[in-house]
C-alpha positions in Angstrom: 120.5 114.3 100.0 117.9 113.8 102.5 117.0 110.5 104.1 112.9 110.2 105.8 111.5 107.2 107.3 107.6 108.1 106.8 105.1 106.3 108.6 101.8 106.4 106.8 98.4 104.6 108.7 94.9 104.2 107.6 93.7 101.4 105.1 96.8 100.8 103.7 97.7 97.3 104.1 95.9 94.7 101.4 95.2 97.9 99.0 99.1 97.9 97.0 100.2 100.8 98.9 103.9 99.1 98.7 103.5 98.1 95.1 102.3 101.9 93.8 105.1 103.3 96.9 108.1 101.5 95.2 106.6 102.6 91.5 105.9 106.4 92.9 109.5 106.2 94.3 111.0 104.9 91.2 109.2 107.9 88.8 110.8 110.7 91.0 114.3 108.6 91.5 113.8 107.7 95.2 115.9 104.9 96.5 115.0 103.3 100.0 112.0 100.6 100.8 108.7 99.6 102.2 107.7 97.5 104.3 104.4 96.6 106.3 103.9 96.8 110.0 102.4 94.5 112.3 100.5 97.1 113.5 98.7 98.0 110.3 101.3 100.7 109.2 103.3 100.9 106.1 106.9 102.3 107.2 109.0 103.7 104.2 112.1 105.1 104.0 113.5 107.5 101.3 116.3 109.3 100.2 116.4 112.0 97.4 117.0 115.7 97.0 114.9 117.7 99.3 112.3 119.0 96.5 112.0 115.9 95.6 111.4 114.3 98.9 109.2 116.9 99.5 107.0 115.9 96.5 107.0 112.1 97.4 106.0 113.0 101.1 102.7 114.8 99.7 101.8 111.6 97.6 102.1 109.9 100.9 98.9 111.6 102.3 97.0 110.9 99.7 98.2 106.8 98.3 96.6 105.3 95.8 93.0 105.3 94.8 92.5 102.0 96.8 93.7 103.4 100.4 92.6 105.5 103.2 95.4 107.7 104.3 94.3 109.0 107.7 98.3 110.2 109.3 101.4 110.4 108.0 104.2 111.0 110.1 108.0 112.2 109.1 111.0 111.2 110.7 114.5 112.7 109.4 117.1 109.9 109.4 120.8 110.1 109.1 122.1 108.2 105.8 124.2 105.5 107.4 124.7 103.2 104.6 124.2 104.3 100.8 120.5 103.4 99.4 121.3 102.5 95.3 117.2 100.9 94.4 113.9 100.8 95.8 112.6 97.7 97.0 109.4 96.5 98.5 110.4 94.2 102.4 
C-alpha cells in the first residue's frame, strides 16, 4: 500500500472539489480524506495500491469540470494508523 498527502491549489475551494474527491476516491477504492485549507488549498490524503494511486493522483491535476487546477504537489507519507473509508474534514 502507498499512503500520499496531495496538495492541489487553484480554484478549488467553493467548486465541490472535496465532494467529487471523496466520490473519485471511493470508485478506485481509496480510503483517506479531504479537507480545505485556510490558504485556499484542498489537502488530501490517500492510500491504495500504487497503480491505483497513481491513477487518482492524475485526476488530481485536472478536478472536476467546476475547478481550476493550477499545482498539485505529492508528498509520500508513512501509514501510521490504518485508513478503512474516505471522508470529507
Amino acid at each position: 500500500m502507498r499512503r500520499v498527502k496531495i496538495l492541489v491549489s487553484g480554484r478549488v475551494q467553493g467548486v465541490y472539489f472535496r465532494l467529487f474527491t471523496q466520490n473519485k476516491a471511493k470508485h478506485f477504492s481509496i480510503n483517506g480524506h479531504t479537507r480545505n485549507l485556510p490558504d485556499g488549498r484542498v489537502e488530501i490524503v490517500a492510500e491504495a495500491d500504487n497503480i491505483t494511486i497513481e491513477k487518482f493522483i492524475k485526476w488530481c491535476h485536472k478536478g472536476p469540470a467546476t475547478a481550476r487546477v493550477d499545482h498539485v504537489e505529492i508528498t509520500e507519507l508513512q501509514a501510521d494508523e490504518e485508513l478503512t473509508s474516505f471522508e470529507i474534514r
